[in-house]
C-alpha positions in Angstrom: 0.0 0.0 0.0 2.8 2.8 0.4 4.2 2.5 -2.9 0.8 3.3 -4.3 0.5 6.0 -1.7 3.7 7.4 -2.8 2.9 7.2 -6.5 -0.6 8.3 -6.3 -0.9 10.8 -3.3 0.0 13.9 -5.4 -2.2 12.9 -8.3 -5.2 13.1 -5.4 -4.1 15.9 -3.3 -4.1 18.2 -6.1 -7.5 17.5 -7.4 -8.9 17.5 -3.9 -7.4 21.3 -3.6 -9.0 22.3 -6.3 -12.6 21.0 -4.7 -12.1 22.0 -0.9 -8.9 24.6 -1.0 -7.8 23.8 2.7 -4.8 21.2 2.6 -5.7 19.9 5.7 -9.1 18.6 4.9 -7.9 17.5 1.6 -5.3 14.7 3.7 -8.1 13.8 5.9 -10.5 12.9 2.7 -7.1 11.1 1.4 -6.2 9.2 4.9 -10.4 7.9 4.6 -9.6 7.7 0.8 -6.5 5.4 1.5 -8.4 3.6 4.2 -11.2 2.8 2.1 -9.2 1.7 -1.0 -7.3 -0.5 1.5 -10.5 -2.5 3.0 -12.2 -2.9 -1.1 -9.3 -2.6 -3.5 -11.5 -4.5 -5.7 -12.5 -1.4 -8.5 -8.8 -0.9 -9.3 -7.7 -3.5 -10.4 -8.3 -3.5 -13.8 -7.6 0.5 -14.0 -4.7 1.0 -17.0 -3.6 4.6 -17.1 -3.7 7.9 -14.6 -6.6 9.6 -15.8 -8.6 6.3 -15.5 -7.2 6.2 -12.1 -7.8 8.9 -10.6 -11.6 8.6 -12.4 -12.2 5.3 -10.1 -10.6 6.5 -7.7 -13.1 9.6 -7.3 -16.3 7.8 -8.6 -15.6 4.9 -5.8 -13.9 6.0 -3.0 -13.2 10.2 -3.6 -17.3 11.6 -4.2 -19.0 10.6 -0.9 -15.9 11.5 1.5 -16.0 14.9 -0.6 -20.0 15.3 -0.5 -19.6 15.3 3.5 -16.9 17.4 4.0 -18.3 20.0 1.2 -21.9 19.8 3.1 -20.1 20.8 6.7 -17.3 23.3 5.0 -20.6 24.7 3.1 -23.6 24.3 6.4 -25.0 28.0 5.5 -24.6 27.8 1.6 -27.6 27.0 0.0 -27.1 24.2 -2.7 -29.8 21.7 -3.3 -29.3 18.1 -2.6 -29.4 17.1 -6.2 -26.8 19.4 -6.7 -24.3 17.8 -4.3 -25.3 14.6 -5.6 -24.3 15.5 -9.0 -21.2 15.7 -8.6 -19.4 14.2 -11.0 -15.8 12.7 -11.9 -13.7 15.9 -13.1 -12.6 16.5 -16.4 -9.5 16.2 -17.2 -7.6 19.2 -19.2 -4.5 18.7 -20.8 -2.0 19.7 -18.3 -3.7 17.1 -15.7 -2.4 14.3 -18.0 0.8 15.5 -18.1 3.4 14.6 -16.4 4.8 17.4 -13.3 8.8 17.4 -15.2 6.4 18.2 -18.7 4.3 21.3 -16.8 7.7 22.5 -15.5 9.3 22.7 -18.9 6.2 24.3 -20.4 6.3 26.5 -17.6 10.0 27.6 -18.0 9.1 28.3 -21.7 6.6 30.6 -21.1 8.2 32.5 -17.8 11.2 32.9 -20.9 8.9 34.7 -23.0 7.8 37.2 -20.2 9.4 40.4 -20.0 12.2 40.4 -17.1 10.3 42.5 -14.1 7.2 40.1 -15.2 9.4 37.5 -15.0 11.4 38.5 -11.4 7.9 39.2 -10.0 6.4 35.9 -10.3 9.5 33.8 -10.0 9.7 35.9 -6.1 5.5 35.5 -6.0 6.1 31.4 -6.7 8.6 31.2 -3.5 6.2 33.2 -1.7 6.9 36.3 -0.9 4.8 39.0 -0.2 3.6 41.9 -2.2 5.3 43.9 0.1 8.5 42.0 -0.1 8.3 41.8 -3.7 7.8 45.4 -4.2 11.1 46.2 -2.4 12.6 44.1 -4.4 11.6 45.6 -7.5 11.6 49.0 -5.6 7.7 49.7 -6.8 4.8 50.2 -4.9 2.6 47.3 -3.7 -0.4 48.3 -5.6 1.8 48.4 -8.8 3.3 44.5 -7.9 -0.5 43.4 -7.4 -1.4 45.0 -10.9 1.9 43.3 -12.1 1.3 39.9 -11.2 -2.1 40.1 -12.4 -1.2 41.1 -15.6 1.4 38.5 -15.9 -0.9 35.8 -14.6 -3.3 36.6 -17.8 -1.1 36.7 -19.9 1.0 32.9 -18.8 -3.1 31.8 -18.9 -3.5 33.4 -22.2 0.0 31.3 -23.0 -1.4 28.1 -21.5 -4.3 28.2 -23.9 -2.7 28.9 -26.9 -0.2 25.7 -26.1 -2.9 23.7 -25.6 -4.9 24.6 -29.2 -1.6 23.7 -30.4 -1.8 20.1 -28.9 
């Protein structure tokens, strides 16, 4: 069980983020995840590739552990039950099959093609450092490094979508 937990855990965690954003209630779905898959394995053995994986893995062991913990995160939301029971398997984009060494070379290729402040100011916003901090750096004011990495964020997205019409 821990080599798949090793191979697989970062697969899971990432698209549980994306559903709860809190890391710590995304490892507690993945511990019951784990748990579960460990008492039934019996709907993976036949699974051949990632995305298939990660599609059983959500459909049969992921969905309900998620429906709770979105219904308590989400008590004085109002969603109708049909709604939460809807929930289905995510679609997978392009840069979800890919591997993480792929996404860091596309990633390097676009940060290349960004001017060099652009560049500076998300390379110190990706280690995380503050607005604050990064505007020091740059010796700008805050307000002009938030308008910065916005703009740079749109335009790596609008990057990202034009690689992927390529593929």
């Amino acid at each position: 069980m821990e080599p798949f937990v090793r191979a697989t855990f970062s697969i899971f965690i990432r698209h549980l983020y994306r559903y709860l954003g809190n890391e710590v209630e995304c490892e507690d779905v993945l511990e019951d995840v784990y748990a579960d898959i460990w008492e039934n394995p019996g709907h993976l053995r036949d699974v051949a590739g990632e995305k298939q994986l990660l599609r059983t893995v959500y459909l049969y062991y992921m969905r309900k552990r998620l429906r709770e913990v979105y219904r308590r995160i989400n008590r004085n939301l109002h969603l109708s039950q049909t709604d939460v029971k809807d929930l289905t398997a995510p679609d997978l984009s392009v840069f979800e099959m890919m591997s993480e060494s792929e996404l860091r070379q596309i990633l390097h290729r676009m940060l290349g093609k960004l001017k060099t402040r652009e560049r500076k100011a998300i390379e110190l916003w990706m280690q995380g450092m503050s607005n604050r901090a990064i505007a020091n750096e740059l010796r700008t004011t805050v307000g002009a490094v938030k308008m910065l990495e916005f703009r740079t964020v749109l335009k790596l997205r609008e990057m990202l979508k034009s690689y992927c019409r390529e593929d």
